[in-house]
C-alpha positions in Angstrom: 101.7 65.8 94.8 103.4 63.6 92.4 100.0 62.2 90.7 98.5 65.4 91.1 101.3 66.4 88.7 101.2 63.3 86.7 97.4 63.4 85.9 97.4 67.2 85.1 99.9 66.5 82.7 98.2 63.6 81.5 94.8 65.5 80.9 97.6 68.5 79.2 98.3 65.8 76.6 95.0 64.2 75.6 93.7 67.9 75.0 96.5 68.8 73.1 95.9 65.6 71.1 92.4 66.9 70.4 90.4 64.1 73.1 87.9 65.7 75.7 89.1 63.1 78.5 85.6 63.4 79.8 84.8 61.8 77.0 87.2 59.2 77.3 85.2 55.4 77.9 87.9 52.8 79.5 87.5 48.9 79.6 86.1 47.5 82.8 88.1 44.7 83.0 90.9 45.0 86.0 94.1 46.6 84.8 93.1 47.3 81.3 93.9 50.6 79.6 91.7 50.6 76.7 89.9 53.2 75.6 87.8 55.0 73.3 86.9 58.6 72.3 82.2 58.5 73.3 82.5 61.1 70.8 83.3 59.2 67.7 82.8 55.6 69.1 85.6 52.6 69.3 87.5 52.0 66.0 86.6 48.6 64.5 84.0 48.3 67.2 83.5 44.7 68.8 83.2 46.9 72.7 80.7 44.7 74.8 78.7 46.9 77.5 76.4 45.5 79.5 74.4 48.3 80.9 72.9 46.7 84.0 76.2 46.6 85.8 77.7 50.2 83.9 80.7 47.6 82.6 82.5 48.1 79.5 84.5 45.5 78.0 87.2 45.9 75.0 87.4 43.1 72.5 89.9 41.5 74.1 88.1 41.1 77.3 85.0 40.7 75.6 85.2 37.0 74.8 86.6 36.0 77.9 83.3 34.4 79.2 83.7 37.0 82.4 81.2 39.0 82.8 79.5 40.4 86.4 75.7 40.4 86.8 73.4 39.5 89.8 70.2 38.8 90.7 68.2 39.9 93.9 67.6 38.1 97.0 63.3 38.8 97.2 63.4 37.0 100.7 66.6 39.1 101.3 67.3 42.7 100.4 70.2 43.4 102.2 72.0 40.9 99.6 72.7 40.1 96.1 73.3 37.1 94.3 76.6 38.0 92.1 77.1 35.8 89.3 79.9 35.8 86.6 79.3 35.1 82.7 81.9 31.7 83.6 79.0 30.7 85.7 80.8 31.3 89.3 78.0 32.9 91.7 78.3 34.3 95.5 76.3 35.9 98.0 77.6 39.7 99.0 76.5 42.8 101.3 76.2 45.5 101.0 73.1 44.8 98.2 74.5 47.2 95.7 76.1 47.2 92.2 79.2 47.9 93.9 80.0 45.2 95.8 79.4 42.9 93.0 81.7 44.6 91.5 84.2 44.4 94.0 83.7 40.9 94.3 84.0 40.3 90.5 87.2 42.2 90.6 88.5 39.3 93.3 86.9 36.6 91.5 89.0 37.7 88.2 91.7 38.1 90.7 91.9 34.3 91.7 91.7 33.0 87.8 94.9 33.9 87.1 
């Protein structure tokens, strides 16, 4: 009940403050809260998005070298070839975006 309550009340404020939170585009990057109205686009740009993988990145994540992507398996469909933009790579199941993603999450996850 609580973050029922929480998130209604968030939603009450960003429509008071004139946002459409549908609209609302957040940084991929694990734990980031950046964000930017679609409608009138990031201020000062320098957003990365790399479209294959639906992942947004804010300029400060932007430059970290991170970055997930993957490549198929043609002797393999059931898996994917994950890679990161640092050059890390890994074999994952199921063979969809989201388990790369998942597995980027971790790999972020362990440089810290």
């Amino acid at each position: 009940w609580f973050f029922a309550a929480q998130a209604t009340a968030d939603l009450t404020r960003l429509r008071s403050a004139g946002v459409d939170p549908r609209l609302l585009r957040w940084c991929s990057w694990p734990g980031c809260l950046a964000s930017f109205d679609a409608s009138t686009g990031p201020e000062g740009g320098g957003w990365k998005q790399y479209r294959h993988m639906a992942v947004l990145l804010c300029p400060d994540h932007m430059s970290t070298g991170h970055w997930p992507s993957y490549d198929m398996d043609r002797g393999d469909l059931s898996k994917l070839l994950a890679r990161c933009g640092c050059g890390e790579t890994a074999e994952v199941r199921p063979s969809n975006w989201e388990a790369v993603f998942a597995w980027w999450e971790q790999h972020l996850g362990s440089e810290g």
